[in-house]
LODRENZA-401307 format. One record per residue: residue number from 1; residue in three letters; chain; x negated, y, z of N, C-alpha, C, O in turn. Coordinates in steps of 0.2 Angstrom, whole numbers, m for minus. Atoms other than C-alpha are relative to their C-alpha. Example, Ala and Ser with C-alpha at 12.3 -4.5 7.8 and 13.67 -1.06 7.14 Angstrom:
BEGIN
num; residu; chaine; nx; ny; nz; cax; cay; caz; cx; cy; cz; ox; oy; oz
1; ALA; A; m4; m6; 0; m62; m22; 39; m4; 6; 0; m9; 5; 3
2; SER; A; 4; m6; m1; m68; m5; 36; 4; 5; 3; 1; 11; 4
This chain:
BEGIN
num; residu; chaine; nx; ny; nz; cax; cay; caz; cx; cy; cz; ox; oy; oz
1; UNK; A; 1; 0; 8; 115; m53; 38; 3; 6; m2; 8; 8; 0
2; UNK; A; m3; m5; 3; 117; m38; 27; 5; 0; m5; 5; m4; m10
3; UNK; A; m6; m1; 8; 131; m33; 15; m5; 1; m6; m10; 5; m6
4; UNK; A; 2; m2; 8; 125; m33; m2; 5; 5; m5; 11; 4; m8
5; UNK; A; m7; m5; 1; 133; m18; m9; m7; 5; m6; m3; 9; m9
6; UNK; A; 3; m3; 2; 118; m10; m18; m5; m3; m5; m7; m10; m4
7; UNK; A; 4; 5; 4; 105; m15; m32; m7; 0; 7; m7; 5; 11
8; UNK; A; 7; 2; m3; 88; m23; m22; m5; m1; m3; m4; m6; m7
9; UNK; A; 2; 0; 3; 73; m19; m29; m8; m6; 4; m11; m5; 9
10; UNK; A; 2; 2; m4; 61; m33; m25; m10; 1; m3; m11; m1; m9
11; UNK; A; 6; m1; 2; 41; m29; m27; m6; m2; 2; m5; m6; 7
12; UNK; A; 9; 4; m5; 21; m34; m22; m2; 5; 4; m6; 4; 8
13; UNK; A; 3; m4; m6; 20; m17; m12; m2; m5; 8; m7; m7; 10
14; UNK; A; 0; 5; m8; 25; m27; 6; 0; m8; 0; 2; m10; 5
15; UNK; A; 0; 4; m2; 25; m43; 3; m5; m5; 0; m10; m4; m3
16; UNK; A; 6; 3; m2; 16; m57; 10; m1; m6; m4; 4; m9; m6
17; UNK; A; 2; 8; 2; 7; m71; 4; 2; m6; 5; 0; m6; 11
18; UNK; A; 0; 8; m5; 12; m88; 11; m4; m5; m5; m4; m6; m11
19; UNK; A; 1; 7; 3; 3; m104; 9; 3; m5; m1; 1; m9; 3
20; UNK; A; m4; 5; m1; 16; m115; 5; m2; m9; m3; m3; m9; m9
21; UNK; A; 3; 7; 2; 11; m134; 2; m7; 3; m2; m11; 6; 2
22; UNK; A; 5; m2; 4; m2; m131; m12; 2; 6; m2; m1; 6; m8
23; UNK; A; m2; m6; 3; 4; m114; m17; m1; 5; 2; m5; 4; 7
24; UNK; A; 1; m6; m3; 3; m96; m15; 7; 4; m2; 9; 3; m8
25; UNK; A; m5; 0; 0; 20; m89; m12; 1; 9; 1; m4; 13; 3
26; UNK; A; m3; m6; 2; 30; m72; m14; 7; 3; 2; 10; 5; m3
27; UNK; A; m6; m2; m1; 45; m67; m6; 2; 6; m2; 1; 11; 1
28; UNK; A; m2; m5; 4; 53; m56; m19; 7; 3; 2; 9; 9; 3
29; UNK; A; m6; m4; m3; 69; m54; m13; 2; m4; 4; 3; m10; 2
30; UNK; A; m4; 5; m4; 76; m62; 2; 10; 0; 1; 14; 4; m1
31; UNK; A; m5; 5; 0; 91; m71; 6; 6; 8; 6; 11; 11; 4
32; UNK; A; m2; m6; m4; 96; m56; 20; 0; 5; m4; 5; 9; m3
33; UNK; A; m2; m5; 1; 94; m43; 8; 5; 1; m8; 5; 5; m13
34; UNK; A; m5; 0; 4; 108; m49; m3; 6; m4; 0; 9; m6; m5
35; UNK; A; m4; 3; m4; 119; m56; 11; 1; m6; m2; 7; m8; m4
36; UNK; A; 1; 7; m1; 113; m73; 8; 3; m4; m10; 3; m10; m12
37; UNK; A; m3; 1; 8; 120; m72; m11; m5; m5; m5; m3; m9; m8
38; UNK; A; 8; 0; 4; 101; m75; m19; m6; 2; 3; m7; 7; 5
39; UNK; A; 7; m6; 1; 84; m74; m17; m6; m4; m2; m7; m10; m2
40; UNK; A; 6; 1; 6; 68; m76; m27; m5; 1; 2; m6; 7; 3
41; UNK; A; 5; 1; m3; 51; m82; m22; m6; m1; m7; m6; m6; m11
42; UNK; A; 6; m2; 5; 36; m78; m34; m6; m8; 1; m7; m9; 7
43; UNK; A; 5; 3; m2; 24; m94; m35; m8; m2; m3; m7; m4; m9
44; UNK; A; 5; m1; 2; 7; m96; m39; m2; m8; 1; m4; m11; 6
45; UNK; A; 2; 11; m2; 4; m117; m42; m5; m1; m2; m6; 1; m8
46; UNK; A; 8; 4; 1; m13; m126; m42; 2; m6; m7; 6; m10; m8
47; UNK; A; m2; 5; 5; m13; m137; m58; 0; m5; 5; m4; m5; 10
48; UNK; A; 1; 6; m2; m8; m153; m51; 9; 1; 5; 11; m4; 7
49; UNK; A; m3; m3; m6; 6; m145; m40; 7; m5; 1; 10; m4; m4
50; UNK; A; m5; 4; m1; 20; m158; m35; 3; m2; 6; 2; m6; 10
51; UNK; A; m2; 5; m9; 31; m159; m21; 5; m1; m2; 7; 1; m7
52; UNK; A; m4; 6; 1; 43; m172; m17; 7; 0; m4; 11; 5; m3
53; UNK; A; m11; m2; 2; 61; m176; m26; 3; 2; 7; 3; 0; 13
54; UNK; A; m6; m3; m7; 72; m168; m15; 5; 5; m4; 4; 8; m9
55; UNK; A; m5; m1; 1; 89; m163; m17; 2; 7; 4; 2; 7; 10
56; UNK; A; m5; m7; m5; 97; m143; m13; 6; m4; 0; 9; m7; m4
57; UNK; A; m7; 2; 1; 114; m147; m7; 2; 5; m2; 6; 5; m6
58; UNK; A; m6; m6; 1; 121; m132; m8; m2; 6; m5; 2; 11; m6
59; UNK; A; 2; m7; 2; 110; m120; m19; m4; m5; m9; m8; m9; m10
60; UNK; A; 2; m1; 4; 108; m120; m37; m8; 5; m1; m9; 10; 1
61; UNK; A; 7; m3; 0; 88; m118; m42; m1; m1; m6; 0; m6; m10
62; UNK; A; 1; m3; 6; 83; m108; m56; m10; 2; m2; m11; 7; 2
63; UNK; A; 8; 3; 2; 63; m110; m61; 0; 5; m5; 4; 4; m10
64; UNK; A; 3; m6; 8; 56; m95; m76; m5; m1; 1; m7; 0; 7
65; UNK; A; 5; 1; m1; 40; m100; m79; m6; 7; m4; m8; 7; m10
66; UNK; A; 3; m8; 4; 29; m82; m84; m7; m1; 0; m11; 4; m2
67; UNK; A; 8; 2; 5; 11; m92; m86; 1; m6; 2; 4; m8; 6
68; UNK; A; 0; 7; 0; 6; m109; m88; 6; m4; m2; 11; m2; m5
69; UNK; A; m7; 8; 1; 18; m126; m88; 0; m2; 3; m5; m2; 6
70; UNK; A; 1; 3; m3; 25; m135; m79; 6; m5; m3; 10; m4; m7
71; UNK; A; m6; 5; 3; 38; m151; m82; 3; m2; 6; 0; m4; 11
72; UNK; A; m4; 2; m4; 52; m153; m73; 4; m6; 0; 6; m8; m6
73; UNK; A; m1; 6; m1; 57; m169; m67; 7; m2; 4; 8; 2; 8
74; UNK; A; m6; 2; m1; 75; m177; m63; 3; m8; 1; m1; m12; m2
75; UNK; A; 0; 9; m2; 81; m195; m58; 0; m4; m7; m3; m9; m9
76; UNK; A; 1; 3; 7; 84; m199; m76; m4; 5; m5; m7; 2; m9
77; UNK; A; 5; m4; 5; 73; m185; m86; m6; 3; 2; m8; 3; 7
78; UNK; A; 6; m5; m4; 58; m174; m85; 2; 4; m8; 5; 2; m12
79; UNK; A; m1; m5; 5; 56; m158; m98; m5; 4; 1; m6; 7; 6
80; UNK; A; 4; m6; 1; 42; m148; m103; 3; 7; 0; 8; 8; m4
81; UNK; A; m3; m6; m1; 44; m129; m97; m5; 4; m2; m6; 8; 3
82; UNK; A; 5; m7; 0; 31; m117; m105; 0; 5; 1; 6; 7; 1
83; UNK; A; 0; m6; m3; 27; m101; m100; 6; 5; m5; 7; 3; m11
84; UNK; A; m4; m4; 5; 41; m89; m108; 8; m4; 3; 13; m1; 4
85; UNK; A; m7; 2; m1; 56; m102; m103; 2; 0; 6; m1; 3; 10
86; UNK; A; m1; 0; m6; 67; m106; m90; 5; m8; 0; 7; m10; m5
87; UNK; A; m3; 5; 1; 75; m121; m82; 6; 1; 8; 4; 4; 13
88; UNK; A; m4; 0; m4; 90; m122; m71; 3; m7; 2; 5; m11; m2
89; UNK; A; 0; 8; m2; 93; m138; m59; 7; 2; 3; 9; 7; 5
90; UNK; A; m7; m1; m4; 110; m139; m52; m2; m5; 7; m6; m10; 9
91; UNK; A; m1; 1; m7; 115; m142; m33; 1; m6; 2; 5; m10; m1
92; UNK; A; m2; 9; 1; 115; m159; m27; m4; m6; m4; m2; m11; m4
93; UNK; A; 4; 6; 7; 103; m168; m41; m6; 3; 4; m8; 8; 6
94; UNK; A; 7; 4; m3; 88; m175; m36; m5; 4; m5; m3; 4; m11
95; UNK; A; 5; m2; 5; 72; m165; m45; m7; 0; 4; m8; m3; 9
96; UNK; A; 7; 2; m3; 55; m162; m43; m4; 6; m6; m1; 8; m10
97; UNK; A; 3; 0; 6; 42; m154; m54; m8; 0; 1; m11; m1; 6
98; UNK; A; 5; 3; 1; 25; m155; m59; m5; 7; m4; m4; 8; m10
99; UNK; A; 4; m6; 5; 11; m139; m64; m4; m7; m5; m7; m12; m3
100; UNK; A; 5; 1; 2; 3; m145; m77; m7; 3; m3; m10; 1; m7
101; UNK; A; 7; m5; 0; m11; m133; m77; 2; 7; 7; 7; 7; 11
102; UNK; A; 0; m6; m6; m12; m117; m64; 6; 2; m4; 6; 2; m10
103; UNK; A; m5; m4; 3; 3; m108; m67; 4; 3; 6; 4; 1; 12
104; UNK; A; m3; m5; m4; 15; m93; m60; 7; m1; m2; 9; 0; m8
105; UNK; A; m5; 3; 2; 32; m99; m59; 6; 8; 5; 3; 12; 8
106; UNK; A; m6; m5; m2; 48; m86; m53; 5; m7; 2; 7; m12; m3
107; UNK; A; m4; 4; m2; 59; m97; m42; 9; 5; 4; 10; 7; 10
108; UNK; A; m5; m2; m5; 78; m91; m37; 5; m4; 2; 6; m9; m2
109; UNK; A; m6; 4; m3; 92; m100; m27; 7; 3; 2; 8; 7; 7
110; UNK; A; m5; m5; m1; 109; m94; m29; 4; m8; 4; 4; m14; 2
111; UNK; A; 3; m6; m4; 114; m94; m14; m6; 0; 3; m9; m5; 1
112; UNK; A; 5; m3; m1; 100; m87; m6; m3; m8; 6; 1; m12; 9
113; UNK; A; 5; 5; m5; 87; m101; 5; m5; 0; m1; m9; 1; 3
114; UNK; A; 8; 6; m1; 73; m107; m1; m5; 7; 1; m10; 6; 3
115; UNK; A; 4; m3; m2; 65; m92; 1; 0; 1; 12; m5; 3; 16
116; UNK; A; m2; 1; m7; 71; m93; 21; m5; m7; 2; m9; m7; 7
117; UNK; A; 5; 6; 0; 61; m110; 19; m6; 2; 0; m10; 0; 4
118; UNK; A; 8; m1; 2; 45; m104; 13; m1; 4; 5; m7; 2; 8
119; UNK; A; 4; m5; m7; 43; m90; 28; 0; m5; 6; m5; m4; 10
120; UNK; A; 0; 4; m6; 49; m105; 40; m5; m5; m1; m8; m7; 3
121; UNK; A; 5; 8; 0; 37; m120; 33; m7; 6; m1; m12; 5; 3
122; UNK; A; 7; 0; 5; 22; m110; 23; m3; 4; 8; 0; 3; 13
123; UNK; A; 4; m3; m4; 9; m99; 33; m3; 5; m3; m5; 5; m8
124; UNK; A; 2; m8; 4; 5; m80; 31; m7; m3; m2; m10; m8; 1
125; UNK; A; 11; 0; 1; m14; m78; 22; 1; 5; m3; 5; 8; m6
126; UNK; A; 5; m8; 2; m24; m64; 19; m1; m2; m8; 0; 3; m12
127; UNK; A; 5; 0; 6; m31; m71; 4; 5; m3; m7; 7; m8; m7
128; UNK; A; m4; 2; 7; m20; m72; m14; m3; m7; m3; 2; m10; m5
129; UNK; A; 4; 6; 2; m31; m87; m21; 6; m6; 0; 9; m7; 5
130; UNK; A; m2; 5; 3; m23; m101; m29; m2; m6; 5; m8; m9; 4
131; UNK; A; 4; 7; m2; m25; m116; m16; m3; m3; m9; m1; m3; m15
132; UNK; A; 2; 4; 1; m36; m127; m24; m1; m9; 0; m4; m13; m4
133; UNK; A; 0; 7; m3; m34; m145; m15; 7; m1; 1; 10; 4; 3
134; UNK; A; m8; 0; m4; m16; m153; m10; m1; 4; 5; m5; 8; 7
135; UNK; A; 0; m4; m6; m8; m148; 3; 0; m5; 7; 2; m11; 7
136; UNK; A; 4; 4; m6; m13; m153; 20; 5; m5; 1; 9; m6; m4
137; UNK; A; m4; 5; 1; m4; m168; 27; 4; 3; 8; 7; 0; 12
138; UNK; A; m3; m3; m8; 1; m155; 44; 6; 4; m6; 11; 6; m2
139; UNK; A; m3; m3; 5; 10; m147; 26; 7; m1; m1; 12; 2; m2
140; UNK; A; m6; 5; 4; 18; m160; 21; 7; m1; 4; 13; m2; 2
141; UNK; A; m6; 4; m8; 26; m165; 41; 3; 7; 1; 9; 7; 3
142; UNK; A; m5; m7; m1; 31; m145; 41; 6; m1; m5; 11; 0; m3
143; UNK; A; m6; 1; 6; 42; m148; 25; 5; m6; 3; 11; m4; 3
144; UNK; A; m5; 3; 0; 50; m164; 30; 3; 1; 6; 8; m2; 7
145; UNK; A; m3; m2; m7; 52; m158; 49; 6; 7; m3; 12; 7; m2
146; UNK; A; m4; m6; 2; 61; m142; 41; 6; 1; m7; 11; 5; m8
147; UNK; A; m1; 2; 7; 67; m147; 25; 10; m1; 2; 14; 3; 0
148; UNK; A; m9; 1; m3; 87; m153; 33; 1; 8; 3; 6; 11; 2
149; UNK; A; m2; m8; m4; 88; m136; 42; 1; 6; m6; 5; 11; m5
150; UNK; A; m2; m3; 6; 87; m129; 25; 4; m1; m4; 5; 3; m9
151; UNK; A; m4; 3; 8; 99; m139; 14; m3; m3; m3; m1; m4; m9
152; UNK; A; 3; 4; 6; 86; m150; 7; m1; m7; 5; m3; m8; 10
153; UNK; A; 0; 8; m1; 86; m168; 8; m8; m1; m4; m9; 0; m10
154; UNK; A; 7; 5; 6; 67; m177; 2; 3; m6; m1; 6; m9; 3
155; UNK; A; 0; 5; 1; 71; m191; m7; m2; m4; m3; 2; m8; m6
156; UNK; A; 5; 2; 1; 57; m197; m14; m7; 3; 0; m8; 9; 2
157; UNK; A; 6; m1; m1; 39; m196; m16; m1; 7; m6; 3; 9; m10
158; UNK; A; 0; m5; 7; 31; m181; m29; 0; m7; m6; m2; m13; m5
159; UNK; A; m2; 5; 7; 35; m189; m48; m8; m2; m3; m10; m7; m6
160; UNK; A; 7; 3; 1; 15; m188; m49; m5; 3; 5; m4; 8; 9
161; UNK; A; 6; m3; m3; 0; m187; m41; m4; 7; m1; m8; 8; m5
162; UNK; A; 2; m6; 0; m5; m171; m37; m8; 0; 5; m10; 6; 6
């Protein structure tokens, strides 16, 4: 892992699309180039897009939503997030959230993971496209096979039908 000693600039020149669940994903800055401090994953969600409650243990996730909406959901709440806002979940609490239309969300994790996540579960693609359909059920068993090795506990189902 690198020292973080310098600003990291993170861009679309080199980075790859993954499919992650139903998404089209973006590793903006990873976890290695800010010694595991932060890192921020660009995502592009299918209306409908919901994956499961599940709890970071150890990383505060921070969600800016820069088109569309999405509602983030919690054991006791849910909250409309339209494009322009932002929502911050704390560590340890149960969330989830929910596109309600196509939308491009900015996700960061201080410290840095979930971007570590997304290169270990999703799959490089050539093609930037918006899945269109959930995500496969071979998707779903990569998430919950890898999901403990990340910090992330599932513990429930998505809040809606996606």
């Amino acid at each position: 892992m690198s020292e973080f000693v310098s600003p990291v600039v993170g861009g679309s020149d080199s980075a790859t699309a993954y499919r992650f669940l139903d998404t089209t994903a973006y590793i903006r800055v990873s976890g290695e180039q800010t010694g595991a401090r932060l890192s921020v994953v660009e995502m592009h969600l299918r209306a409908g897009h919901a994956p499961p409650m599940h709890v970071h243990e150890t990383a505060d996730e921070t969600i800016h939503v820069v088109d569309g909406a999405v509602t983030a959901h919690t054991a006791e709440d849910e909250r409309s997030v339209p494009a322009g806002e932002t929502v911050v979940l704390p560590r340890g609490e149960a969330h989830s959230l929910v596109a309600d239309e196509e939308s491009v969300i900015i996700t960061s994790t201080t410290p840095a993971g979930f971007a570590e996540f997304v290169t270990a579960v999703g799959e490089p693609v050539e093609t930037e496209e918006v899945p269109s359909t959930p995500p496969s059920e071979e998707a779903i068993a990569r998430v919950n096979r890898f999901a403990e090795d990340h910090g992330i506990e599932i513990v429930g189902p998505p809040p809606a039908e996606s």
